[in-house]
C-alpha positions in Angstrom: -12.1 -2.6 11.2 -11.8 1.3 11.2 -14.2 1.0 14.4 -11.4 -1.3 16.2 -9.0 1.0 15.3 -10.8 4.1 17.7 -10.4 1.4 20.0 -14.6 0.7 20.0 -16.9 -2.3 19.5 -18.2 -3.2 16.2 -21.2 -4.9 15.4 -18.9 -8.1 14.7 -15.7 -9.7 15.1 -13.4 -8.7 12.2 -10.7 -10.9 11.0 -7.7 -10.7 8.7 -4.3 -12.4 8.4 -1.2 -11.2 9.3 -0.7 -11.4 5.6 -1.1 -13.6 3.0 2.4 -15.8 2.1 3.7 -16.1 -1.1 4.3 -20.2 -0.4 0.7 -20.8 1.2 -0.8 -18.9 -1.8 1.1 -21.2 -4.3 0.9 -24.6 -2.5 -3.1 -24.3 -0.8 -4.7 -22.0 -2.7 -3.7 -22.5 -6.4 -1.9 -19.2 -6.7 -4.6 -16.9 -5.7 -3.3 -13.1 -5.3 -4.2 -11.4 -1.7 -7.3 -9.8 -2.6 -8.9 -13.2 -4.3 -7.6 -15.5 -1.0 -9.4 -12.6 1.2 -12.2 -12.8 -1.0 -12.5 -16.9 -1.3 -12.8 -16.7 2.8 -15.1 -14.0 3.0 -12.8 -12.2 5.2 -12.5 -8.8 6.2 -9.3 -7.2 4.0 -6.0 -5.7 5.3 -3.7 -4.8 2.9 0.0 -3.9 2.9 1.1 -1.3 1.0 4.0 1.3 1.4 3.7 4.7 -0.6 6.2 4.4 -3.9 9.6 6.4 -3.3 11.8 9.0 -5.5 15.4 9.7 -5.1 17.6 12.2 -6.4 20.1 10.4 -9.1 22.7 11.7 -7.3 21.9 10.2 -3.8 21.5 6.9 -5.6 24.9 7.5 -7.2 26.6 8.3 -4.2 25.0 4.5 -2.5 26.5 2.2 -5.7 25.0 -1.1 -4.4 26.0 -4.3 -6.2 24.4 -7.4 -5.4 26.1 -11.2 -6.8 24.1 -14.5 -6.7 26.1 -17.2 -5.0 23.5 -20.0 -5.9 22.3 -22.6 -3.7 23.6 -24.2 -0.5 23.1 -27.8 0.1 19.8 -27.1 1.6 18.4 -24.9 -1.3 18.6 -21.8 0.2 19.9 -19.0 -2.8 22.7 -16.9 -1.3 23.5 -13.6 -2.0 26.3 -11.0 -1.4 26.3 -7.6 -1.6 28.7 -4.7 -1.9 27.5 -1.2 -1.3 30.2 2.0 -2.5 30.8 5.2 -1.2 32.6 8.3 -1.8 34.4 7.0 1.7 34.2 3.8 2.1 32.3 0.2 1.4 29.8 -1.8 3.3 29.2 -5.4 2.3 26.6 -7.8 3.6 24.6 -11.0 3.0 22.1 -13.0 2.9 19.8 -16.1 2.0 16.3 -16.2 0.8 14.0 -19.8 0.2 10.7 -20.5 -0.3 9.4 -19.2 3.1 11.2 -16.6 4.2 14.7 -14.2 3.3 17.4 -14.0 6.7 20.5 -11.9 6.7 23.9 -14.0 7.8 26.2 -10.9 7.2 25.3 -7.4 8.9 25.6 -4.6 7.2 27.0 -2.6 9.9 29.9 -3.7 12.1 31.5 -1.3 13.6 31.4 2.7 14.5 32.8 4.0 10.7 30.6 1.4 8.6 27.2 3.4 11.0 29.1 6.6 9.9 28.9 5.7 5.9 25.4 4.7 6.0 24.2 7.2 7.9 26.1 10.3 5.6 24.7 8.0 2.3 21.8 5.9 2.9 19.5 8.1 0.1 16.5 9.8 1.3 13.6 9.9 -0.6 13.0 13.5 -2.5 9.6 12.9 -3.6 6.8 10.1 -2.7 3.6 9.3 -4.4 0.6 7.1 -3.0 -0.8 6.1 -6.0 -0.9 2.4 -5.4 -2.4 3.1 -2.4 -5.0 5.3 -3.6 -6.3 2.6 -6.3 -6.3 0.2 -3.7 -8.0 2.3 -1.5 -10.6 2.8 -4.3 -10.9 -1.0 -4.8 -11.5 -2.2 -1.3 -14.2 0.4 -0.3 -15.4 -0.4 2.8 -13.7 -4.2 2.8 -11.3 -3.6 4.6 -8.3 -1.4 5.7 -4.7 -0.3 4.3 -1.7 -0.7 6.3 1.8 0.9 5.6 5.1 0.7 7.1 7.3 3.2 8.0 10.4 4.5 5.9 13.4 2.6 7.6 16.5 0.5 7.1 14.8 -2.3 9.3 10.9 -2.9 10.4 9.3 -0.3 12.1 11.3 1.9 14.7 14.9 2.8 15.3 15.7 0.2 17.5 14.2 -2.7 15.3 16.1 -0.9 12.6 19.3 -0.9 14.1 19.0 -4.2 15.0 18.1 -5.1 11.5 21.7 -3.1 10.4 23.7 -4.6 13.0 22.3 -7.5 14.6 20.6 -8.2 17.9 22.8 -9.0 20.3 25.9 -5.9 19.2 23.0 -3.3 19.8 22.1 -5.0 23.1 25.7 -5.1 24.1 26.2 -1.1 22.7 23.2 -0.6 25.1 24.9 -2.0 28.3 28.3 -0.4 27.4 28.0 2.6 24.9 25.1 4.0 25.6 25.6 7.4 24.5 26.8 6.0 20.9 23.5 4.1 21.2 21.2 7.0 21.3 23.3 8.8 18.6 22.6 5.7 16.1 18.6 5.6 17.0 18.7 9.4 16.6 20.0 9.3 13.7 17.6 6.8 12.3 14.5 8.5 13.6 15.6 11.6 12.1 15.6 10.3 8.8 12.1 8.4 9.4 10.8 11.9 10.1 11.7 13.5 7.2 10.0 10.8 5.3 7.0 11.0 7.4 6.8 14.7 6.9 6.1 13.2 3.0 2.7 11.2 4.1 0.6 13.8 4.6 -2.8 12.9 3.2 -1.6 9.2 2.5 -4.8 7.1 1.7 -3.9 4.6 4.1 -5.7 3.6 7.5 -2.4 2.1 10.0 1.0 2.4 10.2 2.6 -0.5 11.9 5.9 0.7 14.2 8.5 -1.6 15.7 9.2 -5.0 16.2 10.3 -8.7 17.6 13.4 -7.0 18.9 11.5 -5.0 21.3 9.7 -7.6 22.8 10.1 -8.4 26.6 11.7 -12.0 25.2 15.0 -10.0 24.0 15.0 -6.7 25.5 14.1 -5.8 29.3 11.9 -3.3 30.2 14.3 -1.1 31.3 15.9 -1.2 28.2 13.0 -0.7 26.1 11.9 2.6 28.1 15.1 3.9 27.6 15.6 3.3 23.5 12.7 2.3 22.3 10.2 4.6 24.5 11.6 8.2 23.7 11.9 7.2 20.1 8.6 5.5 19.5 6.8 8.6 20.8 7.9 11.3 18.9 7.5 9.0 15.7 4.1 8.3 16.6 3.4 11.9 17.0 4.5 12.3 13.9 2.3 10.0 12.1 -1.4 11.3 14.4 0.0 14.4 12.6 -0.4 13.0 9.1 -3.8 11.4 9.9 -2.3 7.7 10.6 -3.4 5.4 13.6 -0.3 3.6 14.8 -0.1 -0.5 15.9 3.1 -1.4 17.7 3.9 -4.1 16.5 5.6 -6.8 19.0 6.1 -10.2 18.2 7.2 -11.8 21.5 6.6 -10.7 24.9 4.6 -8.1 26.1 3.2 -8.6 28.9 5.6 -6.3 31.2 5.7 -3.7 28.5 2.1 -3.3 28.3 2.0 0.5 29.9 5.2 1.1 27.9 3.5 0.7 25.0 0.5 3.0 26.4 3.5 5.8 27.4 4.7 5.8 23.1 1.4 7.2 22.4 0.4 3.7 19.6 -3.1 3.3 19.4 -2.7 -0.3 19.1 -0.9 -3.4 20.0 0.0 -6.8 18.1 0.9 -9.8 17.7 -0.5 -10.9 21.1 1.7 -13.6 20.8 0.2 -16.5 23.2 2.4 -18.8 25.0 2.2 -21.4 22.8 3.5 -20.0 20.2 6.7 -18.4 22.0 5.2 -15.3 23.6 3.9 -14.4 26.7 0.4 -12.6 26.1 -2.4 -13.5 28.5 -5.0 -12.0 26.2 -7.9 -11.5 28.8 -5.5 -9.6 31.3 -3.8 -7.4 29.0 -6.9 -6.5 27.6 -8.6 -5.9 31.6 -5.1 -3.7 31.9 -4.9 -1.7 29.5 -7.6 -2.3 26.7 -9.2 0.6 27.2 -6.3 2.6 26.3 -5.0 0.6 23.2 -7.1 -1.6 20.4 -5.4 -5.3 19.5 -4.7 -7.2 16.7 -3.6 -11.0 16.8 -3.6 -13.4 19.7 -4.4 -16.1 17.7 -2.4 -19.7 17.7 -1.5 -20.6 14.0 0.2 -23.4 14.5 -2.6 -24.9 16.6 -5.4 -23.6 15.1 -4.6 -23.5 11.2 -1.1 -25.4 10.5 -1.5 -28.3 13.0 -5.4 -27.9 13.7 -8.9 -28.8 12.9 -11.7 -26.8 11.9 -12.8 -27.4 15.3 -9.8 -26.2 16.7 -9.9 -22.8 14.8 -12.8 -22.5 15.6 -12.5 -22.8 19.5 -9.4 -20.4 19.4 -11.7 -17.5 17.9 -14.6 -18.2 20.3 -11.7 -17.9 23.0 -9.7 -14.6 21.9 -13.4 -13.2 22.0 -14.3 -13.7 25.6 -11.0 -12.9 26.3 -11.4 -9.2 25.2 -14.8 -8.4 24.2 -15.3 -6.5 27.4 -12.1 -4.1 27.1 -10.5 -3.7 24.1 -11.1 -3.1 20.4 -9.9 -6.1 18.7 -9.1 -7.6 15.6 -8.9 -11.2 15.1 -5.5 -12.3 13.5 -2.6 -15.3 13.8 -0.5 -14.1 15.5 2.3 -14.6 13.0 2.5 -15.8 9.2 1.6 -19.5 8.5 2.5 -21.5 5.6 0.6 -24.3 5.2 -2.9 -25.5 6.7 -5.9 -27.3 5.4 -8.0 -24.7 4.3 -11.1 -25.2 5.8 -9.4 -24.5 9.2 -9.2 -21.1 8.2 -12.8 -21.2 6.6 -13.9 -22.1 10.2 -11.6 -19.2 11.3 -13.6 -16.4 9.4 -16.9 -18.1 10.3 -16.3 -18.3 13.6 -15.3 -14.7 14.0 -19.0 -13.5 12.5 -20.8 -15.3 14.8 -18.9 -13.2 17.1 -21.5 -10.3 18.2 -21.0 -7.9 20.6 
């Protein structure tokens, strides 16, 4: 896996998941932890871990958050509602969370003042440690690899993050009409995310995974992703090949017409490769002949097909594909191309399998 993230061959195929969920550990695989389910498929490991935080007591004080439990809606879904205080003001939200997933139905930002309050309060971290990281770094030896994700309010970069805060379609209208406010909110955001990063130095982890579905060609257009997402993507990922970090952009949707956008942030790495069936757009054997030799990729794999829906013999086929597809370009690492959540096991048996037999 470290090989594929230089962007060169290994001797094999490796494979991971795009992480292990909670429901298909509990339901499939009779509660097995990550590292066991990893282990039970003889899989190579990829492990999600974000270094632990410290705040000031008086930052936290100053960013009162108080969260109420609504119960459950008709469909089982456990609401929540939360109010955050200020010395100037309040911000309130909410949300849902079931078995699968968690989804926000209130924003937390609405309007110019509510940005203004969380970006004078939103605490900082004063102090980080990576000692989670380093024991698990200690227990997968050469298994596998860690992955972190950045300090933000959202995903992975400020314009997934502000998305996150606000919702989707308010930034892409604040884009069309108010720019200049546009660039001070991602500015903002980045300039915290810096400071954190500043923090990482000699962090234990392998990849940093950077921004997400709301980049993708199927919400944004290019021209609005080289114009907020570009400028602000590169001088984060700077920042982290300063600390030692490789950097995967992470887009789950279309990527096709960003693919030398992504080149331009600096990332050394691409993902979800999101195939068509599955609501992207990525032709896996032409992005890699474009621009595989600049940038490694993880994903690319159908889930519902091949492990939810499929066969063994279906997964199977799928890995046998994404390999021809890029074993003459770019470094790659086999992967559904989102999360999954149920599946007959010995799909992804056949899954793993297949992706040894893979030799380049």
């Amino acid at each position: 896996m470290l090989t594929v993230l230089n962007n060169e061959r290994p001797d094999r195929l490796p494979c991971q998941v795009h992480g292990w969920m909670s429901y298909y550990l509990e339901t499939y695989l009779g509660g097995m932890d990550w590292w066991e389910a990893y282990e039970a498929f003889d899989m190579d490991y990829a492990i999600y871990l974000r270094p632990r935080y410290h705040f000031n007591e008086e930052d936290l004080a100053r960013w009162e958050a108080n969260r109420t439990d609504l119960g459950l809606d008709r469909d089982g879904n456990r609401l929540w509602s939360e109010t955050i205080r200020t010395p100037k003001g309040e911000l309130h939200h909410t949300g849902a969370v079931n078995d699968f997933t968690d989804w926000m139905m209130e924003h937390l930002i609405k309007n110019e003042k509510d940005f203004e309050l969380w970006n004078e309060f939103y605490p900082i971290p004063s102090g980080i440690d990576f000692e989670e990281i380093e024991e698990a770094k200690n227990r997968l030896g050469d298994k596998g690899i860690i992955r972190s994700h950045p300090f933000s309010p959202g995903q992975g970069s400020p314009w997934q993050s502000f998305c996150t805060l606000i919702g989707t379609e308010p930034a892409i209208f604040m884009a069309m009409d108010e720019p200049d406010r546009l660039h001070h909110v991602l500015e903002a955001i980045l300039q915290k995310t810096l400071r954190v990063i500043e923090m990482w130095e000699g962090i234990p982890s392998d990849l940093v995974e950077t921004d997400g579905g709301a980049g993708s060609s199927t919400v944004i257009s290019p021209a609005l992703f080289r114009e907020f997402c570009l400028p602000y993507d590169r001088r984060q990922n700077e920042a982290y090949h300063a600390v030692g970090l490789k950097v995967v952009c992470h887009l789950c949707g279309g990527i096709m017409p960003l693919l030398d956008l992504v080149v331009e942030t600096g990332a050394d790495g691409l993902e979800t490769m999101t195939p068509p069936s599955m609501g992207g757009d990525c032709d896996l054997r032409e992005a890699s002949r474009r621009v595989g030799d600049q940038l490694f990729f993880i994903g690319g794999f159908d889930q519902n097909a091949g492990l939810e829906n499929g066969t063994p013999e279906i997964a199977r086929e799928q890995v046998l594909n994404c390999f021809e597809a890029t074993k003459d370009h770019a470094g790659y690492i086999l992967c559904p191309s989102d999360h999954f959540f149920h599946g007959n096991p010995d799909c992804l048996r056949a899954f793993a399998q297949a992706a040894k037999e893979c030799v380049y």
